[in-house]
C-alpha positions in Angstrom: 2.5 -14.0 2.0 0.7 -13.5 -1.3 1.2 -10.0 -3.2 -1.9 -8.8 -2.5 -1.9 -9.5 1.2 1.3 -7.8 1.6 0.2 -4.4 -0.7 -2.8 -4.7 2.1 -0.9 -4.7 4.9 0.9 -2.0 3.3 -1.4 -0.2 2.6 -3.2 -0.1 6.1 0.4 0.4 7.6 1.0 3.5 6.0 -3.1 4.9 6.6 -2.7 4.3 10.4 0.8 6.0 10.2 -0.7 9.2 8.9 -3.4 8.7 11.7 -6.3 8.2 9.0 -9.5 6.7 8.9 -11.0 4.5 6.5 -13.5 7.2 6.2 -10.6 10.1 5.6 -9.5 8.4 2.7 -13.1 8.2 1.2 -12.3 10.3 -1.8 -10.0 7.9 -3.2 -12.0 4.7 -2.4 -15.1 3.8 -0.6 -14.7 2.6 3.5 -15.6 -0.8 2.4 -13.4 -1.2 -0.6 -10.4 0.4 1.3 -11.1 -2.8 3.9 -11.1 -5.1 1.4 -7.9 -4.1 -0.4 -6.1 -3.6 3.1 -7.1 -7.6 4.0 -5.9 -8.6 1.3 -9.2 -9.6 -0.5 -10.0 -7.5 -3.4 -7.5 -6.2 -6.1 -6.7 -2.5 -7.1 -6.7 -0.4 -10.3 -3.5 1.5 -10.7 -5.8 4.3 -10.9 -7.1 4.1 -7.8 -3.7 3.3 -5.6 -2.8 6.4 -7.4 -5.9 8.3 -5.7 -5.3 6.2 -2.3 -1.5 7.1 -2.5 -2.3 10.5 -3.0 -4.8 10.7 0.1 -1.5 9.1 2.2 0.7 11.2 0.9 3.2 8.5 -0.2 3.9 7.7 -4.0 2.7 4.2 -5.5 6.5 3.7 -6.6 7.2 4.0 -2.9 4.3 1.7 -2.1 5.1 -0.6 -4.5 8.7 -0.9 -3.7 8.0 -1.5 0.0 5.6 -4.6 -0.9 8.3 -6.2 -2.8 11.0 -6.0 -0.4 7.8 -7.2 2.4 7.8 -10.2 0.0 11.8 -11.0 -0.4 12.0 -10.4 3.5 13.6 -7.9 3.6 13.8 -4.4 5.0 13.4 -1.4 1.9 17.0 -0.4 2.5 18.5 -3.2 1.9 15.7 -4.1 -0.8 16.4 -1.5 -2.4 20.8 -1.7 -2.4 19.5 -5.1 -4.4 17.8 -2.9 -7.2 20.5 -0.6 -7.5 22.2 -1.2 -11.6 
């Protein structure tokens, strides 16, 4: 899985968590954007996760952190006991 498919997957993981729409997270990024980013498709601006993160009510850091441990297969607790210094 390439980094941007997992910070997709993410992404739309955490959005149907809260029980949002596409269209309830329109002030941070259009419908169509949001589908593209959550496929995997299109990039995103720091600025805008920031927006979208806000609108989820998660942090990037934490969004962030989940998509590398997605990548190293593992799950964020133990990704995260590998970060520890």
């Amino acid at each position: 899985m390439e980094y941007l498919e997992a910070l997709g997957h993410t992404l739309r993981e955490i959005r149907v968590d809260a029980g949002l729409r596409r269209e309830d997270c329109s002030r941070a990024l259009s419908r169509e954007y949001l589908a593209s980013v959550e496929r995997g498709h299109q990039s995103i601006s720091i600025v805008k996760l920031a927006s979208l993160c806000e609108c989820l009510g998660v942090t990037p850091s934490l969004v962030l952190l989940t998509v590398e441990a997605r990548l190293a297969a593992l799950r964020l607790e133990e990704y995260q006991a590998t970060q520890e210094i």
